[in-house]
C-alpha positions, 0 to 999 in steps of 0.5 A: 678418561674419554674426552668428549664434546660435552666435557670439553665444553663444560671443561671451558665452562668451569675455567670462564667461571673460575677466571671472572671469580679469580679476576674479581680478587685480582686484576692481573691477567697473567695471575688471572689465567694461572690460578684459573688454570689450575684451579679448573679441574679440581672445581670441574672434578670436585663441584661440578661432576658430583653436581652432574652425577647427583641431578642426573638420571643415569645409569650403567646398563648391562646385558642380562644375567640371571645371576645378577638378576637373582643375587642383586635385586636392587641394581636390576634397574641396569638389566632392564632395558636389556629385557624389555629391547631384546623381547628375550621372554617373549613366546617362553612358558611361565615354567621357563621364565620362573627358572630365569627370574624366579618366583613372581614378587607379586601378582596384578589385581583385576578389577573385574575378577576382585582378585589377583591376576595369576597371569601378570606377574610383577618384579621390583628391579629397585630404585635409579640412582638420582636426587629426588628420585622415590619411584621404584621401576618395577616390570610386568610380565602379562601370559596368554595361553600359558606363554609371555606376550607383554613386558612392561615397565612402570615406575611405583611411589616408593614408600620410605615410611610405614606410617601413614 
């Protein structure tokens, strides 16, 4: 466990929190700070953590891998920010991008033409962890020329239910 400043100050959060309840039951100060003292960290580890994880949105980044990105299609959330901040794809060939990613899950639709767009290609990276979170982060790749000048990522309404 690494101790940084915000677990120390949540830490003494949850022990002043525990204290003022245990000193409504009981009025002696030495009790008082025992019982608090012991009950603060499975409140802080059994309360107070899960709640941090739940409401919170974040999440473990890794670098990118073409394995990870093909076997596991919904953690691809973790390699995004790697994509998008090292500009990996730029100047590649659609050829090379398609060998890395694999096939394009769908294509954009231009308004102008009626029709799909064969050179804005999308990917779903999944769903972050989170409460109340129903986006699905997904990411555009847009070609000029036959070669990737944009990587953009969007977050989509997720739809649980088929009926409408």
């Amino acid at each position: 466990m690494i101790i940084t400043l915000p677990f120390i100050l949540l830490m003494i959060i949850t022990f002043v929190l525990v204290f003022l309840f245990v000193n409504t039951i009981d009025k002696r100060k030495w009790l008082t700070i025992l019982v608090s003292l012991v009950l603060t960290p499975f409140i802080y580890f059994y309360a107070v953590y899960p709640l941090i994880n739940i409401f919170s949105n974040y999440h473990h980044q890794k670098y990118f891998s073409s394995e990870i990105w093909q076997d596991q299609p919904a953690l691809r959330y973790e390699l995004s920010d790697d994509i998008i901040s090292s500009e990996m794809f730029i100047g590649k060939s659609k050829s090379e991008v398609e060998s890395v990613l694999g096939t394009y899950e769908w294509l954009s639709w231009d308004d102008a033409k009626k029709d799909h767009d064969p050179n804005k290609w999308n990917y779903a990276l999944g769903l972050e962890p989170g409460a109340f979170n129903t986006e699905k982060e997904c990411l555009e790749i847009t070609f000029e020329n036959q070669k990737v000048v944009d990587l953009t990522l969007y977050k989509e309404e997720q739809k649980f239910d088929a009926k409408e």
